[in-house]
C-alpha positions in Angstrom: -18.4 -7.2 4.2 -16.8 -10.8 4.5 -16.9 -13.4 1.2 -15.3 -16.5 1.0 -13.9 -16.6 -2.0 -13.9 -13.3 -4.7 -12.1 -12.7 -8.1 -10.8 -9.6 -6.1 -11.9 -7.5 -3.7 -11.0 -4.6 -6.0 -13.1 -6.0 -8.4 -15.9 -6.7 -5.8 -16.0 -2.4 -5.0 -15.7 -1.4 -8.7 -19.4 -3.3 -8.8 -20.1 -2.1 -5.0 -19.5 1.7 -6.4 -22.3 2.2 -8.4 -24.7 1.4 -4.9 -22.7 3.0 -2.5 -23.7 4.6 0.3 -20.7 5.2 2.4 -17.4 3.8 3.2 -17.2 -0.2 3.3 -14.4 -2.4 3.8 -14.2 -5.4 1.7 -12.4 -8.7 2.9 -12.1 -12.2 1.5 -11.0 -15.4 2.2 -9.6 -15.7 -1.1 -9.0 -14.3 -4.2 -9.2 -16.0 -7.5 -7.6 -13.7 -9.9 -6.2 -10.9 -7.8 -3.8 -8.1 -9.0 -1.3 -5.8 -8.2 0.0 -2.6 -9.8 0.2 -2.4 -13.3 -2.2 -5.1 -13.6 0.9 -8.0 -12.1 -1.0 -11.4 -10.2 -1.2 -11.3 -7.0 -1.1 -14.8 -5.6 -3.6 -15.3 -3.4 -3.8 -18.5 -1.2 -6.1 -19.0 2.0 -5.1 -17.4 5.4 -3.6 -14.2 3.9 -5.2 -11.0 4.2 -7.4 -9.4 0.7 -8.9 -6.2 1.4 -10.4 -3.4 -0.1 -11.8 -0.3 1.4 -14.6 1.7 -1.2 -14.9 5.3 -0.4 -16.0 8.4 -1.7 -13.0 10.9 -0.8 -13.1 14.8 -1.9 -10.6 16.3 -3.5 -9.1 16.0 -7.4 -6.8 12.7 -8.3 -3.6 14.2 -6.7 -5.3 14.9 -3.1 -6.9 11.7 -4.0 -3.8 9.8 -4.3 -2.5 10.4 -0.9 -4.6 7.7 0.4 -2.1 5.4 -0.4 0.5 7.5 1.7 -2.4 7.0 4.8 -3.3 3.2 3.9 0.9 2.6 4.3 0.8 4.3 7.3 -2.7 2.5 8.7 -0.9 -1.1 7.5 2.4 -0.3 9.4 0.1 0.6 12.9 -1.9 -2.5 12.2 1.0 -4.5 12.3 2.9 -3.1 15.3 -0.8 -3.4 17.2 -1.0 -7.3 16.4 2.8 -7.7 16.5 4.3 -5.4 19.2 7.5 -5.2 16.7 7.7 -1.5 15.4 11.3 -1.3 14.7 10.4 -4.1 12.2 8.1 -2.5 9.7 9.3 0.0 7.2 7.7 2.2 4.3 8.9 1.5 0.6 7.9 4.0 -1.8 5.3 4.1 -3.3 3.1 1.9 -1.9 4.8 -1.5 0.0 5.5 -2.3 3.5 8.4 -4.6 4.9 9.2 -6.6 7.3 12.9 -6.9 8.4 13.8 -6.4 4.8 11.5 -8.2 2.7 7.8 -7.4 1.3 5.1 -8.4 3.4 2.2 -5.9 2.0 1.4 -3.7 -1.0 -1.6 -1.1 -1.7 -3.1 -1.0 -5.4 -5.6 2.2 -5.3 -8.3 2.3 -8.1 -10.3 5.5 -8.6 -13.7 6.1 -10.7 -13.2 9.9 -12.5 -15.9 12.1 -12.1 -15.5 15.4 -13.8 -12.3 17.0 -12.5 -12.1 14.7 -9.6 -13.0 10.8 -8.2 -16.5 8.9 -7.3 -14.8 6.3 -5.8 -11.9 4.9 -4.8 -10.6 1.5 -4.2 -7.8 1.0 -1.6 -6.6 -2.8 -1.8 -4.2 -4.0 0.5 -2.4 -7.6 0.1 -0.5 -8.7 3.8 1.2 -11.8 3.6 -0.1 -13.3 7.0 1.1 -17.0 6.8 2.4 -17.4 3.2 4.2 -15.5 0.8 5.3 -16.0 -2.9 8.3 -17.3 -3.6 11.3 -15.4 -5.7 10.7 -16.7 -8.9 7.3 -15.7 -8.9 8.4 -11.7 -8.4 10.3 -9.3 -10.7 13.8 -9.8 -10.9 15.5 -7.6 -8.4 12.4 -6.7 -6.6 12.0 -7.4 -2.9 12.0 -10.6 -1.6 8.6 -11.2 -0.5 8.3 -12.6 3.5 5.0 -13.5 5.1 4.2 -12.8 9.2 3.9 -15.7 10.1 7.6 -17.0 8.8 8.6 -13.8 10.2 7.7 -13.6 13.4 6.1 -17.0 14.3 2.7 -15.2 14.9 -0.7 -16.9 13.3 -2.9 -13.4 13.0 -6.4 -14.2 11.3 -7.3 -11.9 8.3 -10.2 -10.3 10.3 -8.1 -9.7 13.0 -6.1 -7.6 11.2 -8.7 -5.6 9.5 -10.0 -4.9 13.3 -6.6 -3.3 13.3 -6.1 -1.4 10.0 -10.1 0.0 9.8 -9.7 1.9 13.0 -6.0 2.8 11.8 -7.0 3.9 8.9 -9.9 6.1 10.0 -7.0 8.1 12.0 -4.7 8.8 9.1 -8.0 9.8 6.7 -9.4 12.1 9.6 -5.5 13.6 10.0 -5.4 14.0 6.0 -8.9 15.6 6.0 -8.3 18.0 9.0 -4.6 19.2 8.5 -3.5 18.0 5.1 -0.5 15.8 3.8 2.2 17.2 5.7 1.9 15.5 8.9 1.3 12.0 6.7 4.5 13.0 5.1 6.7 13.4 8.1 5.5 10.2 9.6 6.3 8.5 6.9 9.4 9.3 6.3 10.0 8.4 10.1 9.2 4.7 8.2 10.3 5.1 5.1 13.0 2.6 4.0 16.5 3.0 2.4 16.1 7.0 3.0 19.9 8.6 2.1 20.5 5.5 0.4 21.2 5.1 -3.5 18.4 3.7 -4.9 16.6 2.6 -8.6 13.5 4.6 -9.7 12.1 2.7 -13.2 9.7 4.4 -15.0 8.5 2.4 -18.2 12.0 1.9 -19.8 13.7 4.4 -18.2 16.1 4.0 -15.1 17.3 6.5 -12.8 19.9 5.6 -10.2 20.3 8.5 -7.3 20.1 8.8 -3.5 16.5 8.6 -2.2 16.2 12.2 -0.6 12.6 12.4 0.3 9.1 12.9 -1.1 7.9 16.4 -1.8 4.5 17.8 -0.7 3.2 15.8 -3.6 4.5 12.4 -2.7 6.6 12.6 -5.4 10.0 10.5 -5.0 13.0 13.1 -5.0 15.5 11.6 -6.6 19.6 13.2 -6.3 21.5 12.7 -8.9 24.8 14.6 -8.3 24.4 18.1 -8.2 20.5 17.6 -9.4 17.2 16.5 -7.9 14.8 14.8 -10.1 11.3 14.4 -9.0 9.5 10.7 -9.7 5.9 10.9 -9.2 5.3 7.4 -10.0 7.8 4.3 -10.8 8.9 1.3 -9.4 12.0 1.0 -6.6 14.3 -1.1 -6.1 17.5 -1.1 -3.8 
């Protein structure tokens, strides 16, 4: 499904759910109030790339969670595929992607609770194809955001890089479905940036400062703090 212009694609599946049938991916060629985690804007201009994938997955909210672990993985393929670059692209926990250093993409998932586990679930995925925002409009101390295009002086079209990511995506759910999170969670952390390297984990107001070890069989962050290991299940990074 293609619109021109959305107040977010998330948005568009949490009124898609209700009708469902089976897995659709959601793109637009704009977004006039889009989000990101904990409910940040998401600046949005034309050319960039606003998805959202609706799907009924099985499992409770932990196994459900995962996805975001097999949409990072999906978004790295999709950009080595339309960039032949792979030792560009890394894996920031939880849920980013960089290029050579700075942010290019993030994942916001958005589930619908039914009973002990989740209708529906909302995968959106931000790439910054030819613009990104600039420093003053992110959190102090967070990534620098880049865009492809400033990058890597490649012009990729948002629905060439959804012919990308779908197929890439359908991989990593089938490889989930079939043999579980541990083969997700070594790739991964093939990808995954500033690994053995003292990092921040915030969590509301608190701060933990430690070496970034791995991520459990959870996808919790394991954080080591001297002679201790601390495990994050959800916060935000930053190096």
């Amino acid at each position: 499904m293609i619109l021109p212009s959305i107040d977010s694609t998330n948005a568009e599946a949490q009124r898609l759910a209700p009708h469902m049938a089976g897995p659709v991916w959601i793109l637009a060629g704009e977004q006039t109030a889009g989000r990101g985690r904990r409910a940040r804007p998401w600046s949005s201009p034309k050319g960039n790339f606003y998805g959202t994938l609706l799907m009924q997955p099985r499992g409770g909210p932990a196994e459900v969670a995962l996805r975001s672990f097999a949409a990072a993985l999906a978004l790295r393929e999709a950009f080595v595929a339309v960039t032949a670059m792979p030792e560009a692209f890394a894996l920031k926990w939880p849920n980013d992607v960089l290029l050579n250093g700075g942010k290019v993409a993030g994942i916001l998932l958005e589930g619908l609770s039914a009973g002990q586990g989740v209708g529906h679930l909302a995968i959106g995925i931000g790439v910054n194809l030819i613009a990104a925002p600039t420093v003053a409009a992110v959190e102090a101390g967070a990534v620098t955001p880049v865009s492809l295009l400033s990058e890597t002086d490649l012009r990729v079209a948002p629905e060439a890089f959804l012919d990308a990511l779908a197929p890439a995506f359908a991989r990593w759910e089938m490889v989930l479905a079939e043999q579980g999170f541990a083969p997700l969670r070594a790739e991964w952390l093939r990808h995954a940036a500033r690994l053995g390297e003292v990092i921040r984990a915030r969590t509301g107001s608190t701060e933990r400062h430690g070496v970034f070890e791995t991520i459990d069989a959870t996808g919790a962050l394991i954080l080591r703090q001297g002679q201790d290991r601390v495990a994050i299940p959800a916060a935000d990074v930053f190096f």
